[in-house]
N, C-alpha and C positions, 0 to 999 in steps of 0.2 A: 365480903359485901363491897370494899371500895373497890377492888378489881372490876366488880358488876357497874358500878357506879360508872367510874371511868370511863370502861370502856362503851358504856350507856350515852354519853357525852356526845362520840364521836361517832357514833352509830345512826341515832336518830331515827330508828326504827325497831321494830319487836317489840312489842307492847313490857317483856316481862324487863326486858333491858330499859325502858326509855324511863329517867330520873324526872322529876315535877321540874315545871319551868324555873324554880330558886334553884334547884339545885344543878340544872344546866346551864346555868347565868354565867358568861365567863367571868372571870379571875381580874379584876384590875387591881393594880398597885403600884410602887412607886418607881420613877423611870429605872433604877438600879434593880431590879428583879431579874435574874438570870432566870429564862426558860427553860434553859437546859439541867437545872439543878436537880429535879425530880428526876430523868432522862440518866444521867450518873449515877446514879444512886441504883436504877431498873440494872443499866450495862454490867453492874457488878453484882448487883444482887437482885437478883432478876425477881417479879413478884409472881407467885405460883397461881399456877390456872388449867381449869378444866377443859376438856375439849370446846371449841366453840364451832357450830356451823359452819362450814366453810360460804355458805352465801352467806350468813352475818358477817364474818370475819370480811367478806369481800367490801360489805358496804359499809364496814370500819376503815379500813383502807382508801376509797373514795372520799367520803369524809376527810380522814387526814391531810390527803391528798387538796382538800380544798382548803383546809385552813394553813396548810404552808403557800397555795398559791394565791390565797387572800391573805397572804403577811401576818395571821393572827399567830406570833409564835408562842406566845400565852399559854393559850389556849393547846397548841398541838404539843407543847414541854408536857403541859398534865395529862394529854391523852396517851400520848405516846409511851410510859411503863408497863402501862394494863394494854394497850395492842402490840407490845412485842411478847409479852405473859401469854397473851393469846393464841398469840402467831406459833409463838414457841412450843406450845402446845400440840401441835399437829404435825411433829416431825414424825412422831410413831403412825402414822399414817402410812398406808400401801399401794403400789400402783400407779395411775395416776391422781389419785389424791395425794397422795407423799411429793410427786412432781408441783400442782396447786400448793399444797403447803408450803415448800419451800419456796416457792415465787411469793406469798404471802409473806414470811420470814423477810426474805430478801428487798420486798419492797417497804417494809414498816424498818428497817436498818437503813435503805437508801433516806427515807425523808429523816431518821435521826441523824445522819449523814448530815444533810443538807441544812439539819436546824444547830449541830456543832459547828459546821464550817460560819454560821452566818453570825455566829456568836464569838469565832475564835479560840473554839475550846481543842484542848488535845485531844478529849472522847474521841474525834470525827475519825482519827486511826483508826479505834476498836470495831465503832459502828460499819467505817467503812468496808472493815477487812470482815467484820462477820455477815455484809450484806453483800460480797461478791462469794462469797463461799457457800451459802446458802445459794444464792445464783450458779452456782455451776451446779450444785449435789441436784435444784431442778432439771438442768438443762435447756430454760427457754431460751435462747441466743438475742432476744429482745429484753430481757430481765438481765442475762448476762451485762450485756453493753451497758444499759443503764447503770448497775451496779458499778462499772468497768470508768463511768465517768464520775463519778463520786467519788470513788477513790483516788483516780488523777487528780482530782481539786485539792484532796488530801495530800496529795505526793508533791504537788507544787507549792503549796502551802509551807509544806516543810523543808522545803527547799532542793525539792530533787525535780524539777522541770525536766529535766532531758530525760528520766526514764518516766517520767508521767506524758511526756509526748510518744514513748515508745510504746506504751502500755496502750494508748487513743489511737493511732493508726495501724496497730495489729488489729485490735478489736472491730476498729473501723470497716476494714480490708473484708474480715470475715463478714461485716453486715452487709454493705453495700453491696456485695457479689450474689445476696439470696433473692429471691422473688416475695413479690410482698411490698406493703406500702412500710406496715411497722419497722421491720429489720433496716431499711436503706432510712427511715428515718431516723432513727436511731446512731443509725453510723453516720447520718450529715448531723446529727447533734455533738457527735466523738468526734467530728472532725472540726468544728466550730469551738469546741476546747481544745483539743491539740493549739491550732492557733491562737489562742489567748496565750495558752501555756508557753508556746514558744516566745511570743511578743513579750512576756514577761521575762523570760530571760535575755532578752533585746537578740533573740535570732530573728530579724525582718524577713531573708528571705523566704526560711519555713514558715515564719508566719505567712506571707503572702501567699506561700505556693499552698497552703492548706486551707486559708480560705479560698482560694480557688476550687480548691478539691471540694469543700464544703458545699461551692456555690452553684458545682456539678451536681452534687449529690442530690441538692433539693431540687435540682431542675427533671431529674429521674428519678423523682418517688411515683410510683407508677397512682394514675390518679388527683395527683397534689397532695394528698393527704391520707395520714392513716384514718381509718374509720372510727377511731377513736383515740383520745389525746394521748401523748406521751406522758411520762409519769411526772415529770417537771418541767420540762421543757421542751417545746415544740421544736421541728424542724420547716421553718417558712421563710420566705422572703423578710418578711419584718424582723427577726431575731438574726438574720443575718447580717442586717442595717445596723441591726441594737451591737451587735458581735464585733463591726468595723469600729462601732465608737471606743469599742473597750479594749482592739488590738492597735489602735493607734494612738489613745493613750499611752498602754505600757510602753508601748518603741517608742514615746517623747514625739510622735508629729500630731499634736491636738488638732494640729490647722487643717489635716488631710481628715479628719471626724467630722468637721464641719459642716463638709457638703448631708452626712449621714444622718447627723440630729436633726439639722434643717427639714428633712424629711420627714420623719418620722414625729407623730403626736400621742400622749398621754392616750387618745381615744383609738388609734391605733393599735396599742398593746393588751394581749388581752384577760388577763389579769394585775391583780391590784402587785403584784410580787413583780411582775415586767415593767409595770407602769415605775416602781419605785428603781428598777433598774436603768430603765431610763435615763429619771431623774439624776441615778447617784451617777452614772457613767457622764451624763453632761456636766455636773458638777466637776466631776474631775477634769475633764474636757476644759472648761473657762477656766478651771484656776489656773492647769497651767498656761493659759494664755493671758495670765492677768487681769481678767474682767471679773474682777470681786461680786460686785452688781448682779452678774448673770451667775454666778455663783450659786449665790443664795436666793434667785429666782429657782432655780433647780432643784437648791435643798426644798426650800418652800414645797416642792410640787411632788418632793416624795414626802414631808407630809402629810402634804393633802391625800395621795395615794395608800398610802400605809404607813400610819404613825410609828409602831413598831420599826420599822424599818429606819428609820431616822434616829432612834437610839441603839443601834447599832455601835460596836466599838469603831469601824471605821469610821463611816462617818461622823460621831462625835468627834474623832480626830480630826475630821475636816476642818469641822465647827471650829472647833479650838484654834487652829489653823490662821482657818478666816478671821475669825475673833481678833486673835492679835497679832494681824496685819498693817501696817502704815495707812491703809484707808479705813477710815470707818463706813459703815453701810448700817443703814438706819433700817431699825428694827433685829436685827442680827445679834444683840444682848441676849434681846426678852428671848427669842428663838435659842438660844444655846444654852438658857435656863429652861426651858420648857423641857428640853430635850436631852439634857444631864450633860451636856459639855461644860457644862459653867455655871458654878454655885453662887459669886455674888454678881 
């Protein structure tokens, strides 16, 4: 029955599936709550489950899909056991339902992926290796890739950038060359992390020469867009702006970011998960430029954007950062209490 429950949650449709409004209430609690704690517990001991429709199963997945790119990681930590239970469920499928199923599989591991990485967990290996494997045993070369960038966030995370930029411009190569809006967006999104990836290991030139590459790519998605969104992240004009703030960070020239924030507004981005991206990439942006002030106008604004997102383990480190720097900036306590960087 909780597996039904659950996966009831994030569903929000099929009458026998959908829980009373108490019992779809999200989950709040105190800012130290890990999301991902239920999500480890699924990875290792995965919770058992029956076949489910493959069109429920899909508008599980959407759902999901929206409460990671609405920042509620709450919420997608508890849904997310009982939709991989599910997911899991439809491997003994045949055909192309067996192919459906595994992009199912593959895409409820990408956003446990993406809700490890945002939290700092080791999980995000497990998640991320059993959601590009699952993406091959499908076969969609659009599910592959996205899988294929999830794990490079993993690979650089742990400190291997150079084969996580290898691993992004193979996969890239293979999308960008197919026909279709999906596949070449897909590969300007692989190529828009290769460049992070690189700028993080402070190689500038491949950073530059890949967001180049990247900035081709969107310019030749035939269309401007796929017909429908990518699984986490778009490939447009605006995330390419958002992508400069965050490769000129890592390579230490905040001041070359500038022109990029400038442009680019909260109402602009379009989800609450980009909007807090924004915020935390400007954040980074002014501190190393020394402007405390704009700072914590930035934190402020992811916030306001996605509160979740702001107790994040990084940026509580900012906080703390900020906090106890040689200038004080008024209101900056009560905010790092709000937000668990700072208990008195």
């Amino acid at each position: 029955m909780r597996r039904r429950e659950l996966l009831a949650g994030i569903v929000g449709t099929t009458a026998a599936l959908i829980p009373s409004p108490a019992t779809a209430a999200p989950r709040t609690g105190p800012v130290g709550d890990d999301p991902t704690a239920a999500l480890e517990r699924a990875l290792y001991a995965p919770e058992p489950s029956g076949p489910v429709p493959a069109a429920v199963l899909d508008r599980a997945l959407t759902s999901a899909r929206n409460e990671f790119t609405a920042a509620r990681y709450g919420r997608l930590g508890q849904a997310l056991p009982a939709l991989l239970g599910a997911a899991e469920a439809g491997r003994a499928a045949a055909g192309a339902a067996r192919e459906r199923a595994h992009a199912a599989i593959a895409r409820a591991y990408i956003l446990a992926t993406e809700l490890a990485v945002k939290q700092h967990s080791d999980m995000a290996w497990a998640a991320a290796d059993r959601a590009l494997a699952a993406a091959r045993a499908g076969g969609s070369p659009v599910v592959i890739g996205e899988a294929a960038r999830v794990l490079a966030i993993t690979m650089r995370r742990s400190g291997r950038p150079a084969a996580a930029v290898d691993l992004l411009r193979r996969t890239a190569a293979d999308l960008t060359g197919q026909s279709g809006a999906a596949p070449r967006a897909v590969g300007a999104t692989l190529l828009l992390t290769a460049a992070y990836t690189a700028a993080c290991d402070r190689h500038r030139t491949d950073a530059l020469d890949l967001m180049s590459g990247a900035e081709d790519a969107i310019r030749r998605i035939p269309g401007g867009a796929p017909a429908s969104p990518l699984f986490t992240v778009d490939a447009t004009a605006t995330q390419r702006d958002l992508y400069w703030i965050g490769v000129h960070n890592a390579l230490g020239t905040p001041d070359e970011a500038v022109p990029y924030a400038a442009r680019l507004t909260p109402a602009s981005m379009p989800t609450a998960e980009r909007r807090a991206r924004l915020g935390t990439d400007a954040a980074r942006m002014w501190h190393q430029l020394g402007d405390h002030r704009r700072t914590f106008a930035a934190l402020r604004l992811v916030e306001q954007a996605a509160p979740e997102e702001v107790r994040r383990p990084a940026l509580r480190a900012l906080t703390a950062d900020l906090l106890y720097s040689p200038s004080p900036v008024p209101g900056l306590r009560e905010f790092a209490r709000r937000t668990g960087a700072a208990t008195v």
